[in-house]
C-alpha distance (Angstrom), angle and dihedral (degrees) to the residues before:
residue distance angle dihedral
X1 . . .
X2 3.87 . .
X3 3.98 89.8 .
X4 3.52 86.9 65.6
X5 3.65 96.0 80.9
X6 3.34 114.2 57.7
X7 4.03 95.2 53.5
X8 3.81 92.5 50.7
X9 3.74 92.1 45.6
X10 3.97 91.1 46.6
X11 3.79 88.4 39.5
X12 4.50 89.8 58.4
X13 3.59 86.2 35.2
X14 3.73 96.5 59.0
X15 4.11 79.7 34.5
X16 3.86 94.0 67.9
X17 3.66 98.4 23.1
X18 4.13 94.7 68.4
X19 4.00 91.1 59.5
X20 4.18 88.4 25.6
X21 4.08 88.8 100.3
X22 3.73 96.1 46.2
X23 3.78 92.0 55.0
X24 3.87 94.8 41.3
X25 3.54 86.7 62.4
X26 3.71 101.3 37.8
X27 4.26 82.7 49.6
X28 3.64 75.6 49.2
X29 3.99 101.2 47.2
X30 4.14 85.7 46.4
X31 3.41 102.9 50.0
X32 4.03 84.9 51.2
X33 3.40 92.8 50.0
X34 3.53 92.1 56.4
X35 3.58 98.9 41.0
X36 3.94 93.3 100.8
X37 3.80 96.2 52.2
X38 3.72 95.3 45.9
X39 3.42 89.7 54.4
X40 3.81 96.2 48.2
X41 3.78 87.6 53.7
X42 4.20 95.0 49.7
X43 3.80 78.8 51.9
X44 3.87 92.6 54.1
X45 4.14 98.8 31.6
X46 4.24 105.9 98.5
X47 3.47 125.6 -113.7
X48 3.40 116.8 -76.0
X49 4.28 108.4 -94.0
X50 3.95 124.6 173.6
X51 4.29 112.6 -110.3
X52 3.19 111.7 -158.0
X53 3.60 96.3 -150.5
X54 3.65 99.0 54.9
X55 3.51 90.2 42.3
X56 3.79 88.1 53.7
X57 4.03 87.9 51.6
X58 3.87 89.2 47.1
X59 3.62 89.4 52.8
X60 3.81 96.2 48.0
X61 3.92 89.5 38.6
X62 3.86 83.7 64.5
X63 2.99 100.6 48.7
X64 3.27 100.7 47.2
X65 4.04 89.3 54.2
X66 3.59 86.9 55.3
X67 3.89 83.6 67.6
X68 3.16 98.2 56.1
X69 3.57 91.7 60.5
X70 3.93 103.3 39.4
X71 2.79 115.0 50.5
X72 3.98 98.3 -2.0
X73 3.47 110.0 62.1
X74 4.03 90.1 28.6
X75 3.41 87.2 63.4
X76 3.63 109.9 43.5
X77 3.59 85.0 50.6
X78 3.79 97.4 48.9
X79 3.73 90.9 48.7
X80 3.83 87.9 58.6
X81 3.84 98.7 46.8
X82 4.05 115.1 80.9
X83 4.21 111.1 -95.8
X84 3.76 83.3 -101.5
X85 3.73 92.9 73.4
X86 3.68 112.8 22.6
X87 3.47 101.0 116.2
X88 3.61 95.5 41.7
X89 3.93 77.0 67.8
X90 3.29 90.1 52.3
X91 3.73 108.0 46.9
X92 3.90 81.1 48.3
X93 3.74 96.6 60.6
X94 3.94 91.9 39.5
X95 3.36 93.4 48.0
X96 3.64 100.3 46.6
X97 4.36 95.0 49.6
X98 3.78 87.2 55.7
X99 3.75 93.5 50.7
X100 3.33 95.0 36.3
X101 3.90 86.7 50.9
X102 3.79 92.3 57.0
X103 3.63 97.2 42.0
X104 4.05 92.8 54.4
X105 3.98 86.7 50.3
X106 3.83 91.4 53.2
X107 3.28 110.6 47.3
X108 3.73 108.7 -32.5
X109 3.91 96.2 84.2
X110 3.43 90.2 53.5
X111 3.75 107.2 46.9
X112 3.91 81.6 45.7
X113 3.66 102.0 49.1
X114 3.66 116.4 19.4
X115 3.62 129.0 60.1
X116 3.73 131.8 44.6
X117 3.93 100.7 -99.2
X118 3.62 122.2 143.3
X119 3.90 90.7 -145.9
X120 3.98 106.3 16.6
X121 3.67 127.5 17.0
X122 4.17 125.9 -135.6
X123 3.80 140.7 -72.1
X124 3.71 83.4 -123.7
X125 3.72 86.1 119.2
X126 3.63 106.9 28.3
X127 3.82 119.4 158.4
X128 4.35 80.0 4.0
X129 3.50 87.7 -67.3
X130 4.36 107.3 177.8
X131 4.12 83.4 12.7
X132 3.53 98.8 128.6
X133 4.35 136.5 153.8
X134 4.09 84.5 -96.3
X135 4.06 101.8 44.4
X136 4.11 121.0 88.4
X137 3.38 122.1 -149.3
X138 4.08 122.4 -159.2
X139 3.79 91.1 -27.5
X140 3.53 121.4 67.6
X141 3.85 93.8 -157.1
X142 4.04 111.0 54.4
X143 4.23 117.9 38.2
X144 3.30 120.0 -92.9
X145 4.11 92.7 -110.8
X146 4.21 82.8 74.3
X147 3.82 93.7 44.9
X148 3.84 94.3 54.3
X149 4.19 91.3 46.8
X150 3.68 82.9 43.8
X151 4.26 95.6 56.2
X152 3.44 87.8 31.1
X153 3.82 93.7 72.1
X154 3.98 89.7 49.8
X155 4.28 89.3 55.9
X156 4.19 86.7 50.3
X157 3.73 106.3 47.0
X158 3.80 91.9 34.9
X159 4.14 88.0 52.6
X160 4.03 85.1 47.7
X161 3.60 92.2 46.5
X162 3.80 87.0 76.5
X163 3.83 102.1 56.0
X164 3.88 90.8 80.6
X165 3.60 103.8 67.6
X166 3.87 90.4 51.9
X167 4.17 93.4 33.0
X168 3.98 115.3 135.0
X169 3.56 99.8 30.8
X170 3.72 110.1 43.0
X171 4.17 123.6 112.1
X172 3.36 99.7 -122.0
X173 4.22 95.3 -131.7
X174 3.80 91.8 51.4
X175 3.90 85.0 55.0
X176 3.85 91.3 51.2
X177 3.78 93.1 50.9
X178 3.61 95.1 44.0
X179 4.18 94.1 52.1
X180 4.35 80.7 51.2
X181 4.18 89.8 52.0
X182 4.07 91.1 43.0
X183 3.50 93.6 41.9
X184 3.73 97.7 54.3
X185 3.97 99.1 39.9
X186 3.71 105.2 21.0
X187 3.76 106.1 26.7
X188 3.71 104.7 33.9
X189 3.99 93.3 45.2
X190 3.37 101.4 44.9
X191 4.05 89.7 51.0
X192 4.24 81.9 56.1
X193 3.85 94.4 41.9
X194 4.00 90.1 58.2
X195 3.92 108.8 18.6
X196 3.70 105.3 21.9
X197 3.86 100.9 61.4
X198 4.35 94.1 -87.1
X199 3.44 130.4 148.0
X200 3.97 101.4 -73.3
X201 4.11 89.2 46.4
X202 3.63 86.1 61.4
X203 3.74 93.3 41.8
X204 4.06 80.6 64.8
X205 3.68 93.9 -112.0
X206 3.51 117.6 172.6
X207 4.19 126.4 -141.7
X208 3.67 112.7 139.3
X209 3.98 98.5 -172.2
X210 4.08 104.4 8.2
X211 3.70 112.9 -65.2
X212 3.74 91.0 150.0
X213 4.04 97.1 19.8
X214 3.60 100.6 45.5
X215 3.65 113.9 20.7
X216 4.23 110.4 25.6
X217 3.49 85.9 44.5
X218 3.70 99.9 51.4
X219 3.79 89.7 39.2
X220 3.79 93.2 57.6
X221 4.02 100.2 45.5
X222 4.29 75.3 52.7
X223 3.49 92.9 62.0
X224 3.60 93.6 41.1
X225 3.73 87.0 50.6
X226 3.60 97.0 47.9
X227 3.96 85.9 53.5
X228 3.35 103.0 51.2
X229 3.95 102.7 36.9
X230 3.32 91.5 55.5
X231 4.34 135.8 -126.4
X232 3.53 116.7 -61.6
X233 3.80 119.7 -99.8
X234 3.99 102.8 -84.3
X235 3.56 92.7 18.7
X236 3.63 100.4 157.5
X237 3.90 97.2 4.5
X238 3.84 102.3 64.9
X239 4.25 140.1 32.9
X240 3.83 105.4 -83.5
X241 3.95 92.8 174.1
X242 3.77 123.7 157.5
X243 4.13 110.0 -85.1
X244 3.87 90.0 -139.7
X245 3.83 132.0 14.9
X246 3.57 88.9 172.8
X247 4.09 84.7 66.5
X248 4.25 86.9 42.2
X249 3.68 91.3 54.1
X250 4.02 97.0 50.4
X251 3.51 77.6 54.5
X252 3.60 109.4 54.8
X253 3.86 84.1 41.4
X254 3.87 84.3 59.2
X255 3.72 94.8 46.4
X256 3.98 83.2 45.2
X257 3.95 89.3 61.9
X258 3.66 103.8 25.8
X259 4.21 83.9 51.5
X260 4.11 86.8 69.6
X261 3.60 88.6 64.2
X262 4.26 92.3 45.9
X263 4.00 87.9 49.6
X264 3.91 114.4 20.8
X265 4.29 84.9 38.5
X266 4.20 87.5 53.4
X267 3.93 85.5 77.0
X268 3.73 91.5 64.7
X269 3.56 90.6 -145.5
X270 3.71 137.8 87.6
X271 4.02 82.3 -132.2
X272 4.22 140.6 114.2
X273 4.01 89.6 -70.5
X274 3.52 91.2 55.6
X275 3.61 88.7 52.9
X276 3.56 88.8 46.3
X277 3.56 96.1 53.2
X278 3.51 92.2 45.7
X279 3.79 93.9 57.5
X280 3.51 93.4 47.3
X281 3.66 86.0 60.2
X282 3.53 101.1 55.9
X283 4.41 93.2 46.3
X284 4.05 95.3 40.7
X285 4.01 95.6 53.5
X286 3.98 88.1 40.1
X287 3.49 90.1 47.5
X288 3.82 87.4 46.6
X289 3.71 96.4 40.4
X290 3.98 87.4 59.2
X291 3.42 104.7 44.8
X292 3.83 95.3 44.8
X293 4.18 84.4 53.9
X294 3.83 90.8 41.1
X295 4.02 96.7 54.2
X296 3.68 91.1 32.5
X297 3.78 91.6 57.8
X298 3.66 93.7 42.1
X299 3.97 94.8 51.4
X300 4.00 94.6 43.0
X301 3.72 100.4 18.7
X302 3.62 97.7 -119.3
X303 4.23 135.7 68.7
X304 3.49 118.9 -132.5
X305 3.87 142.3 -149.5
X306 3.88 85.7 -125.8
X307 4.06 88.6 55.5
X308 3.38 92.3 52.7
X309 3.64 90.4 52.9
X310 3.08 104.2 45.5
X311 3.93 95.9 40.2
X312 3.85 81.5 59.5
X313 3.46 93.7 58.5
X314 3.65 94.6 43.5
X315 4.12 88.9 57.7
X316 3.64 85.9 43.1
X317 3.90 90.6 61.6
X318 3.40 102.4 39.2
X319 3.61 94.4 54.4
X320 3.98 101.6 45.9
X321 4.07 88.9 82.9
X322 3.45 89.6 43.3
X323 3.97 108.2 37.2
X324 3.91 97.6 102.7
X325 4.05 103.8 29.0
X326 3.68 98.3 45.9
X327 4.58 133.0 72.7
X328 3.43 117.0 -112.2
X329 4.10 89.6 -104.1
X330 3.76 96.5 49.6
X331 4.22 79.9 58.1
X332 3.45 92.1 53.8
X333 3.79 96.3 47.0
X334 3.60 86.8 44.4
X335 4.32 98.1 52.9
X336 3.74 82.2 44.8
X337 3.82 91.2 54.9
X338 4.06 92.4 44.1
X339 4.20 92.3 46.9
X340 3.65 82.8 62.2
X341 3.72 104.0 40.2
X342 3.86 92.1 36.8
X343 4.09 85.2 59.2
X344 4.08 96.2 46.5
X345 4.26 77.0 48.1
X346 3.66 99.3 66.1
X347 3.28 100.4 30.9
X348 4.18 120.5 25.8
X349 3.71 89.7 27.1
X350 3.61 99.1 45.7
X351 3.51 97.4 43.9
X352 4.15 82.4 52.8
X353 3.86 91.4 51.4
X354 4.04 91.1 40.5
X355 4.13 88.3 -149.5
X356 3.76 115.0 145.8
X357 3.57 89.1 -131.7
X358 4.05 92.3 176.2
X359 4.06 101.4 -144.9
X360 3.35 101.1 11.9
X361 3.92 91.9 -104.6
X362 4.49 81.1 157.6
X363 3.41 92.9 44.8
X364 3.83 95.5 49.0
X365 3.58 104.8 25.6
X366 3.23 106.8 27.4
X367 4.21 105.2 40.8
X368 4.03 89.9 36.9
X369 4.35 89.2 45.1
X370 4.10 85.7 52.6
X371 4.32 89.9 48.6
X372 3.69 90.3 47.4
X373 3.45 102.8 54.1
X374 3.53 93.1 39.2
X375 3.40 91.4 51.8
X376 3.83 98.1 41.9
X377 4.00 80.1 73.1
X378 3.43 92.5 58.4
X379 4.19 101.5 46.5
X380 3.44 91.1 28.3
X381 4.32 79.7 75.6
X382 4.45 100.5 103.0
X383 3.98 82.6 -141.4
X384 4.09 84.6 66.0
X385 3.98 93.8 45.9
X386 3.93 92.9 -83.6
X387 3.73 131.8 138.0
X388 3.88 92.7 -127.3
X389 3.50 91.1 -114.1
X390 4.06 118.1 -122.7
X391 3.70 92.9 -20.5
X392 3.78 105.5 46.2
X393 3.82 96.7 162.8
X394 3.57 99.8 47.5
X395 4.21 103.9 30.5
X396 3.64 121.4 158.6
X397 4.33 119.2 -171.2
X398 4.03 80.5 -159.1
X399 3.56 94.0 50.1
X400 3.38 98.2 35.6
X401 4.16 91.3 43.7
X402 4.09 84.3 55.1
X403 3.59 96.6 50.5
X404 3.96 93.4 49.7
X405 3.78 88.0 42.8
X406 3.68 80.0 56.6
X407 3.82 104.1 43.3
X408 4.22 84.6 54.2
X409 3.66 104.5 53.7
X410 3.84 91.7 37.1
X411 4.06 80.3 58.9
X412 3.70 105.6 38.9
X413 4.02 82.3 53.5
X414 4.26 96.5 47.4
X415 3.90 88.9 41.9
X416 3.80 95.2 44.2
X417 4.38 93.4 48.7
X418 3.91 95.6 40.2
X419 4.15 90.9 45.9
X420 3.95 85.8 46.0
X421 3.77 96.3 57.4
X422 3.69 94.1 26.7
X423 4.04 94.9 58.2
X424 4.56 78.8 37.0
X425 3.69 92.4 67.3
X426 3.96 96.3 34.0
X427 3.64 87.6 54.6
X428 3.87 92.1 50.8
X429 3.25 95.0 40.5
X430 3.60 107.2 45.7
X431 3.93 107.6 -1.1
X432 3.81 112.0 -101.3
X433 3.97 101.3 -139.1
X434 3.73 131.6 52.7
X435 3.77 117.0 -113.1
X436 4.03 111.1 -97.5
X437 3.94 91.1 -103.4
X438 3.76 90.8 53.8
X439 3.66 87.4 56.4
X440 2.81 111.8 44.7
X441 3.80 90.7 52.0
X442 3.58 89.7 49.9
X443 3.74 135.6 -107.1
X444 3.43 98.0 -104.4
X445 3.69 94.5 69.9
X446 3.70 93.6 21.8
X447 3.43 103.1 54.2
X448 4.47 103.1 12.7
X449 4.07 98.8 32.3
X450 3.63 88.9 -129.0
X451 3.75 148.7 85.2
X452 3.51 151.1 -132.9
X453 3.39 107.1 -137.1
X454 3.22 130.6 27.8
X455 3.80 114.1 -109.3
């Protein structure tokens, strides 16, 4: 199964890399083009000046990202784990948002979002160097201090995003190293490539809150995960079922909330996009939410609490590159469209691949991230209810469509090589999978010397 990976990641390597100097130069040509105009706009664009209310929204927008993670995410994944490992879930979310946290404020931030790099950014800003109360960062209305929390948030939960598809078999030390190897080369570029002025920003690709960024990427280094760690013992042969959907369901409500902050918070303003994004929200996962139930139901006769979670999820990711570019009916066509995709994900498609991929964090994240920013070149189009995206006057769908076809191959490819080599060297290094004692025990004793539950 492992051998797998390295022909289909050399095969979409070689697959991008043929056409890979035409584009470069035609990112190149573009950018040029529009050199003049950009500049005549900086010329125009008001000094930068502190609001209060968009600073406020910033704020809350943070915070409300940094519940998605803890306890959000740690507990929808912890529900779906067996009792046996549920806090090794959740030591491996916790852990990873405070690395993660540091990381981003030491170098990450900077490599991100300073410097003019078509792949990587600068050490302009290394260990926050010239960050002070009185700079701004990307946003001329809020300082940059509430920025960098803000992005920050993204780089954790994305980096915990992975630990599902491996979950319940995974030394916890060869996890840690691994989130510090995807972080730097997968994570922090890909943020730089798209948001910090790279080479698919000035391609004109669009992703609002991290369709491509956050959740393709993290849904690809899953899969790779999943691959290379191995299936869990039983796998196949014996019940692996979640240990509490009550737990899963507090956190997918969570997520829910939290996911306003991720979307609504990605306009950096307290203004009508925010609102837009925010409504989008709410009609793409209940649009998801439903269909997932309705074709669930209709293919095993019965709708469960898992669907429903999961189907909220699935809206939530689909609409995240979407939430600010798109009409309030192309985000309901669109959750519909992930509900159903996001169910043939974790079950036809995973069955297809036979990958262990634990809680589905592939199936979800990674099939519903690819829909969504496909689709957010579709509904993006102003004749479909869109706002035209960054080029309102001169939109294209086919244009558009090409450049978001673009944007997702060019990151199933970077995720897939970086996760490769990073989960190479942690398995060298430290030894990637538990031994079959350990598991079978269960990490939380194994690996944490505690428990749960009480017995």
């Amino acid at each position: 199964m492992k051998k797998r990976i390295a022909p289909f990641a050399l095969a979409c390597g070689l697959a991008l890399a043929l056409p890979g100097a035409a584009w470069a130069q035609a990112a190149t040509d573009a950018a040029a083009s529009a050199a003049p105009a950009v500049a005549a706009a900086a010329a125009a664009a008001p000094a930068p000046r502190i609001d209060s209310g968009d600073t406020a929204w910033m704020l809350t927008s943070t915070l409300l990202v940094i519940l998605m993670t803890v306890p959000g995410l740690a507990l929808f994944y912890g529900g779906l784990g067996r009792a046996k490992n549920m806090l090794s879930v959740l030591v491996q979310v916790f852990v990873i948002f405070a690395l993660i946290s540091l990381l981003w404020a030491l170098y990450g931030y900077s490599l991100a979002f300073s410097g003019e790099g078509r792949f990587f950014g600068g050490f302009d800003k290394l260990f926050l160097k010239g960050v002070t109360p009185d700079t701004f960062g990307a946003l001329a209305t809020i300082p940059e201090y509430v920025f960098l929390a803000f992005q920050g948030t993204f780089a954790a939960i994305t980096v915990a995003l992975i630990v599902g598809a491996f979950a319940e078999r995974a030394r916890f030390s060869a996890v840690l190293l691994f989130a510090v190897l995807w972080f730097s080369f997968s994570y922090v570029p890909m943020a730089h490539i798209v948001w910090g002025g790279g080479l698919l920003a000035a391609d004109g690709a669009l992703d609002f809150a991290g369709g491509t960024v956050v959740h393709i990427n993290a849904g690809v280094a899953g899969l790779v995960g999943a691959w290379l760690v191995g299936q869990r013992i039983g796998f196949g042969r014996e019940s692996l079922a979640p240990h509490s959907l009550t737990l899963t369901m507090v956190g997918a409500s969570l997520l829910w909330v939290g996911w306003f902050g991720f979307n609504a918070g990605s306009a950096g303003a307290a203004n009508a996009i925010a609102g837009l994004a925010f409504l989008n929200t709410v009609l793409a996962t209940a649009a998801a939410t439903l269909s997932w139930s309705a074709v669930e139901a209709l293919h095993k006769g019965k709708a469960s609490m898992l669907g429903a979670a999961s189907g909220a999820v699935a809206g939530l990711v689909a609409v995240t590159p979407a939430a600010g570019f798109v009409g309030p009916m192309g985000a309901i066509v669109m959750g519909a469209i992930a509900g159903v995709c996001g169910l043939w994900g974790v079950s036809g498609l995973k069955r297809l691949l036979r990958v262990d991929d634990a809680f589905d964090v592939f199936g979800v994240h990674g099939v519903c991230g690819i829909v969504g920013a496909l689709l957010t070149g579709v509904f993006a189009a102003p004749g479909l209810g869109g706002t035209g995206g960054l080029t309102p006057d001169s939109f294209s769908l086919g244009t558009q469509l090409w450049v978001q076809l673009k944007s997702v191959l060019f990151t199933i490819v970077w995720s897939a090589v970086v996760s490769f080599i990073a989960f190479k060297i942690a398995d060298l290094a430290l030894g990637l999978r538990v031994s079959e004692e350990d598991e079978r025990q269960g990490l939380d004793i194994s690996s944490h010397g505690e428990s749960a539950y009480s017995r």
